[in-house]
C-alpha positions in Angstrom: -32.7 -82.0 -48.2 -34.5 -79.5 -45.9 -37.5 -80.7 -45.9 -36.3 -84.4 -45.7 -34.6 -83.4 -42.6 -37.9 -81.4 -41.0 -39.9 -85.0 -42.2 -37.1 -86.9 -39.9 -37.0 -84.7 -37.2 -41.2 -84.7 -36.5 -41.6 -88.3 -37.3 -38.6 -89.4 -35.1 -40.5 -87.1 -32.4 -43.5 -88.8 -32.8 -41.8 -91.9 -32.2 -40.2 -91.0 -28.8 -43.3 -89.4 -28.2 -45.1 -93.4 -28.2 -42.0 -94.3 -26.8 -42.6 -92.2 -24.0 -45.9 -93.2 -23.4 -45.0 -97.2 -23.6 -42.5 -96.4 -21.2 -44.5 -94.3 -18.5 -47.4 -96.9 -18.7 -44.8 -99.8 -18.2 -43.5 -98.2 -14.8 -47.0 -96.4 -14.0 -47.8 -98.8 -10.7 -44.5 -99.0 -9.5 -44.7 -95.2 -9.5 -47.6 -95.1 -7.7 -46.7 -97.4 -5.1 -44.5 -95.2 -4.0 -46.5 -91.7 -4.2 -49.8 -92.9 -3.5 -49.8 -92.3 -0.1 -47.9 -89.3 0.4 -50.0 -87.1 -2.9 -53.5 -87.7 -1.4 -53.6 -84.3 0.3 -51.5 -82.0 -2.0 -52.1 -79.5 -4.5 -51.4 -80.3 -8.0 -48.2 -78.8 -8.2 -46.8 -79.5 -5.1 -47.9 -83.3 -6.3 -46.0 -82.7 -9.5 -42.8 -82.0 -7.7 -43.5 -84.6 -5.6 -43.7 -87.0 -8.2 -40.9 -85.6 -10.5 -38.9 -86.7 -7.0 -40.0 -89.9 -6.6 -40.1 -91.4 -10.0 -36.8 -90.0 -11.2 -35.0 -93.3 -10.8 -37.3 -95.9 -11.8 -38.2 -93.5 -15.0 -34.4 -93.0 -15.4 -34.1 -96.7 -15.5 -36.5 -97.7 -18.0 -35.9 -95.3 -20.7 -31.9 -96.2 -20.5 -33.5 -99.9 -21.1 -36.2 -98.5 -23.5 -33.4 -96.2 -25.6 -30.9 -99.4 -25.9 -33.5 -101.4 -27.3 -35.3 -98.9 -29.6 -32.0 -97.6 -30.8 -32.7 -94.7 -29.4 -29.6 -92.2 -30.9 -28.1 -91.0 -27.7 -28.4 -87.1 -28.5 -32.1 -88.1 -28.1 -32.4 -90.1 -24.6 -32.6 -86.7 -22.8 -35.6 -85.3 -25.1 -37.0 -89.1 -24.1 -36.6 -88.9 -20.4 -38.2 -85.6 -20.4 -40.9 -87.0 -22.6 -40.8 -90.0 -20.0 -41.2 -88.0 -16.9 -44.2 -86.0 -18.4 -46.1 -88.7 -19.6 -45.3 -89.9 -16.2 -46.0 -87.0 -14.3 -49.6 -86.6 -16.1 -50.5 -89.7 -15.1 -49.9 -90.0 -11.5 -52.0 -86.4 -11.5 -55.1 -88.3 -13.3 -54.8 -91.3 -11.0 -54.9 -88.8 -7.6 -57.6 -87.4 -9.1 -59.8 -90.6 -9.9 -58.9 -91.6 -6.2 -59.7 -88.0 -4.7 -63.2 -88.5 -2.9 -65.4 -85.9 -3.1 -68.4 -85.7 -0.6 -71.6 -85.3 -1.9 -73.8 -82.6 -1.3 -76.5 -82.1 0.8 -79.7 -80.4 0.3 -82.3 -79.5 2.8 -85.7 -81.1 1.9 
């Protein structure tokens, strides 16, 4: 029985782990409506807590909807929100990155 249990327990993790992912993809732009502007000049951790703010109730939202219909066990929707709000998270870092401009350099002739 233990090892069926420590079988369960990583495979169901691996499933809110995709979970996670659909979910932060599916409210990714709304997201970034909302922090785009105000991210540009921060530092990556000052962004992070900036997004953690802003996305809490649009993330909270879709992984209620996301646990209902996933049958998510409810013991497990706070592991999945916090899965959520990584994924999340991660992904508004990359983006601010991709849109950071960086001036070229230039060299004397």
């Amino acid at each position: 029985m233990l090892i069926r249990n420590v079988i369960e327990r990583i495979t169901g993790e691996n499933r809110l782990r995709e979970l996670a992912q659909t979910v932060a993809q599916s409210c990714g732009d709304a997201i970034w409506t909302r922090v785009e502007g105000g991210i540009e000049n921060m530092s990556t951790p000052e962004a992070r807590g900036y997004v953690r703010g802003r996305a809490g109730i649009i993330v909270r939202r879709q992984v209620s909807t996301a646990a209902q219909h996933n049958e998510v066990k409810p013991s497990r929707h706070s592991r999945l929100l916090e899965l959520t709000m990584q994924s999340v998270i991660d992904g508004m870092i990359q983006r601010k990155l991709a849109h950071t401009h960086v001036p070229a350099l230039e060299r004397a002739a």
